[in-house]
C-alpha positions as CSV (number, residue, x, y, z in Angstrom):
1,X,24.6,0.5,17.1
2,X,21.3,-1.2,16.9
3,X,20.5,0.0,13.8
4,X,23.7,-0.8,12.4
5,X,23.6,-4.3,13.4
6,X,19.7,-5.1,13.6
7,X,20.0,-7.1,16.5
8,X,20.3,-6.6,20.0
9,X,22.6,-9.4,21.3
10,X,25.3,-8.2,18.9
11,X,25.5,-4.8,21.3
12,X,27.7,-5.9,24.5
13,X,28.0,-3.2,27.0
14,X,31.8,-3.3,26.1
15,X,30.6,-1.9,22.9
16,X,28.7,0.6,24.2
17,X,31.2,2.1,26.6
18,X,33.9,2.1,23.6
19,X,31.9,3.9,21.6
20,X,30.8,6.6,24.2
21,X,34.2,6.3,26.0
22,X,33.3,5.5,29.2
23,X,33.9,2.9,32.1
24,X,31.2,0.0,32.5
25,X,30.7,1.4,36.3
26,X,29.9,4.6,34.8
27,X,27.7,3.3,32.2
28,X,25.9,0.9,35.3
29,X,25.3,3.7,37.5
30,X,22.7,5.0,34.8
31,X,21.5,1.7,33.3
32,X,21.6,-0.9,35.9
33,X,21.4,-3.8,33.2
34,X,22.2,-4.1,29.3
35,X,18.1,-4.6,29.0
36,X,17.2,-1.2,30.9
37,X,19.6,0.7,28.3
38,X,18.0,-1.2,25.0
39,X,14.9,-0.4,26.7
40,X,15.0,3.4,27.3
41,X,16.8,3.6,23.8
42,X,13.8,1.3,22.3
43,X,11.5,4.2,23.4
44,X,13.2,6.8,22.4
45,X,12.2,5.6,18.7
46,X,8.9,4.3,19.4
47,X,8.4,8.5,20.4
48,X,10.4,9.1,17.3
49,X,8.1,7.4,15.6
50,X,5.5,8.9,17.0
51,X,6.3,12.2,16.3
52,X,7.2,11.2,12.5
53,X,3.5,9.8,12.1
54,X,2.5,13.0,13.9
55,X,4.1,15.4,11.5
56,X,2.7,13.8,8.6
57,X,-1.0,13.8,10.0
58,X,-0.7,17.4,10.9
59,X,0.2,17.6,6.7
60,X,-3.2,16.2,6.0
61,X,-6.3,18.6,5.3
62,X,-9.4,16.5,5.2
63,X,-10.8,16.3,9.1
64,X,-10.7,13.0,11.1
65,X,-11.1,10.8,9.1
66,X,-8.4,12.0,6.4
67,X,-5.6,12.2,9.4
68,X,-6.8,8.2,10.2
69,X,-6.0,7.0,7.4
70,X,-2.9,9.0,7.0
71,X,-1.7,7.2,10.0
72,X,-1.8,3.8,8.0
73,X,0.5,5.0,4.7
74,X,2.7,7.0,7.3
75,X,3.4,4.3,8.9
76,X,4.1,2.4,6.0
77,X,6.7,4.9,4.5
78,X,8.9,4.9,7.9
79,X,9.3,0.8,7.8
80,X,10.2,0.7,4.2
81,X,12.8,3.6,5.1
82,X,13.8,2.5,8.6
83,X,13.9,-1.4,7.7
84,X,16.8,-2.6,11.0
85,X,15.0,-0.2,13.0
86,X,11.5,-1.1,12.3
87,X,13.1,-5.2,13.3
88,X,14.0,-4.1,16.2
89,X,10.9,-2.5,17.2
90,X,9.0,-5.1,16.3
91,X,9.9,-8.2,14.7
92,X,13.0,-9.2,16.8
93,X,12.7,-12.4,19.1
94,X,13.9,-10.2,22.0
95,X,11.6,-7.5,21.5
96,X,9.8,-8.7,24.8
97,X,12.8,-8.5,26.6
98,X,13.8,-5.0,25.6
99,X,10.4,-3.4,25.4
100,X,8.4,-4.5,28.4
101,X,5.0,-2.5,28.6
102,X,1.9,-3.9,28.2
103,X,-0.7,-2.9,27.0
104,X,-1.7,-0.2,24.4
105,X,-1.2,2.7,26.0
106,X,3.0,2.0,26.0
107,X,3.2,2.9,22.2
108,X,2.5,6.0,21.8
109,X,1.6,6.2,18.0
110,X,-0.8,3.1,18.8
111,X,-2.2,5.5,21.2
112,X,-2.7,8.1,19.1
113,X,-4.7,6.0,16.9
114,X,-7.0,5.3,19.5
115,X,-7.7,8.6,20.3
116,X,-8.1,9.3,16.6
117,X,-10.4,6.9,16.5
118,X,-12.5,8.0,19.5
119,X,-12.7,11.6,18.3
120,X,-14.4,9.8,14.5
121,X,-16.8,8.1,16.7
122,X,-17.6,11.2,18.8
123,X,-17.9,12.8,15.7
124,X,-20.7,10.6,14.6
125,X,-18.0,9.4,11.1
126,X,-17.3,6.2,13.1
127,X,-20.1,3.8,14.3
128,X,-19.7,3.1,17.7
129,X,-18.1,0.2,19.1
130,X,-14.8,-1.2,21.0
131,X,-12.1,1.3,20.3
132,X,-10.0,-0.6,21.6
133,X,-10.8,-3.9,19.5
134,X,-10.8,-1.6,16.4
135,X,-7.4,0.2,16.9
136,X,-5.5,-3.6,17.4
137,X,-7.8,-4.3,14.1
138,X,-6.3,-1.1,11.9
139,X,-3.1,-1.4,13.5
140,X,-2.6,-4.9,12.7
141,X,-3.5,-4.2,8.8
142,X,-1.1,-1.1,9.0
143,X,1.3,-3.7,10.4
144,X,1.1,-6.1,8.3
145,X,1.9,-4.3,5.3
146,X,4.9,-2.3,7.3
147,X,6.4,-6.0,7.6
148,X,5.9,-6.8,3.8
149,X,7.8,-3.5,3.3
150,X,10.9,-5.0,5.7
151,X,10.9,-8.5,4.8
152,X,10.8,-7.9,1.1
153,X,12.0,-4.7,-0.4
154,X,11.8,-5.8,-3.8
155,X,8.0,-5.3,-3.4
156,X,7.5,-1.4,-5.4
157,X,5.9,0.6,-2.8
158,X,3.4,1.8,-4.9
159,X,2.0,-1.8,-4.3
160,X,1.9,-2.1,-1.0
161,X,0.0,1.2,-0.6
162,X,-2.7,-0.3,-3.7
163,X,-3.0,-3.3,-1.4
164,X,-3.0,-1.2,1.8
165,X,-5.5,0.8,0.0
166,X,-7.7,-2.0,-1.1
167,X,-7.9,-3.2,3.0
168,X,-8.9,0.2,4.0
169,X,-11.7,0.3,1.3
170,X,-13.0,-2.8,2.6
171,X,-13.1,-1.6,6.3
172,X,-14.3,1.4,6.0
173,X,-17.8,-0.1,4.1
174,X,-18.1,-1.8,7.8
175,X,-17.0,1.0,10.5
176,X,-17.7,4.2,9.3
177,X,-21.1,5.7,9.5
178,X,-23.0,7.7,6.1
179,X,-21.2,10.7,7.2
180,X,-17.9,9.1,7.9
181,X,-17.8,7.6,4.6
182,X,-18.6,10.9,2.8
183,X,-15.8,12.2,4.7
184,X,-13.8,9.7,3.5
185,X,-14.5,10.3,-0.5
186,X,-14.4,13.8,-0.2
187,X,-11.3,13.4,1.1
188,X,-10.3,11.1,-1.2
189,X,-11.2,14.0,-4.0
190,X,-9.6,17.1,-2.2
191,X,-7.0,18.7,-3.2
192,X,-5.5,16.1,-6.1
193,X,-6.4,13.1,-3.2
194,X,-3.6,13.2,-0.6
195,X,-4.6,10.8,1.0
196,X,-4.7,8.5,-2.0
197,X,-1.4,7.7,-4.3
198,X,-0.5,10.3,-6.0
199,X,-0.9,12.8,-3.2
200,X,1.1,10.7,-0.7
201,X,3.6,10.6,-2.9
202,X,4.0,14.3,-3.5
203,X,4.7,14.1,0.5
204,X,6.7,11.6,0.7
């Protein structure tokens, strides 16, 4: 019902027990308030999400640094295909009051990127810094192009993953290390380049 609507003030509990054919005690004794249900069905796509993201990196040959940056175009693929659901998530005004964690460690796939990140710097392709600082700063590109992909779908994806693309370039001349960034190109090369254009969109 959310994603059929994209908004979560147009889902009344009387909706909900129609459609599941139930009473609203019945309904209460699980979810004590309308917000605890949106919330616990609000994480039940965020792990979707995560497990979408998941199953494309596992796809990826390349190492660490390869499976980062598939994060980004994966990412980008499941907004333009999800549009009410990626609202929802996170562009709706009552996002705050449906999803309440705080912190990073509440969405999963934003975790995952962290730890990504860790094992590249481990790995000596990352130089080291705040992982923290620089997951918020990949996620937040990957982001930002997600919403361009919602908010205006008469932008070809082709372009958004050039422009995506072009803001990866840029950061990875300032956080990866020699080796990192001849882990990058080489992935760039392998196999046709899937993690460039033409190999993503043989995936997608």
């Amino acid at each position: 019902m959310l994603i059929d609507t994209g908004d979560v003030d147009s889902v009344s509990i009387d909706a909900v027990v129609d459609r599941v054919g139930c009473t609203p005690p019945a309904l209460y004794y699980y979810f004590p308030t309308k917000t605890e249900l949106l919330r616990q069905a609000c994480e039940v796509e965020f792990q979707k999400l995560a497990e979408h993201i998941e199953e494309g990196v596992a796809a990826v040959g390349g190492g660490t640094i390869a499976r980062l940056e598939r994060r980004g175009y994966a990412l980008l693929h499941w907004a333009g295909e999800h549009p009410a659901l990626y609202r929802i998530l996170f562009m709706g005004g009552r996002r705050p009051a449906v999803v309440t964690g705080e912190g990073m460690g509440d969405d999963p796939s934003l975790r995952a990127m962290g730890e990504n990140i860790e094992t590249a710097i481990r790995e000596g392709l990352i130089k080291p810094q705040d992982v923290d600082l620089l997951t918020l700063t990949l996620w937040g590109i990957t982001h930002g192009y997600a919403s361009l992909a919602v908010s205006f779908p008469v932008i070809p994806m082709a372009a958004l993953e050039a422009a995506q693309g072009t803001a990866v370039r840029a950061m990875a001349t300032e956080i990866f290390t020699a080796d990192g960034l001849a882990a990058w190109r080489a992935a760039q090369a392998s196999e046709g380049g899937e993690t460039g254009p033409e190999g993503r969109a043989a995936r997608s």
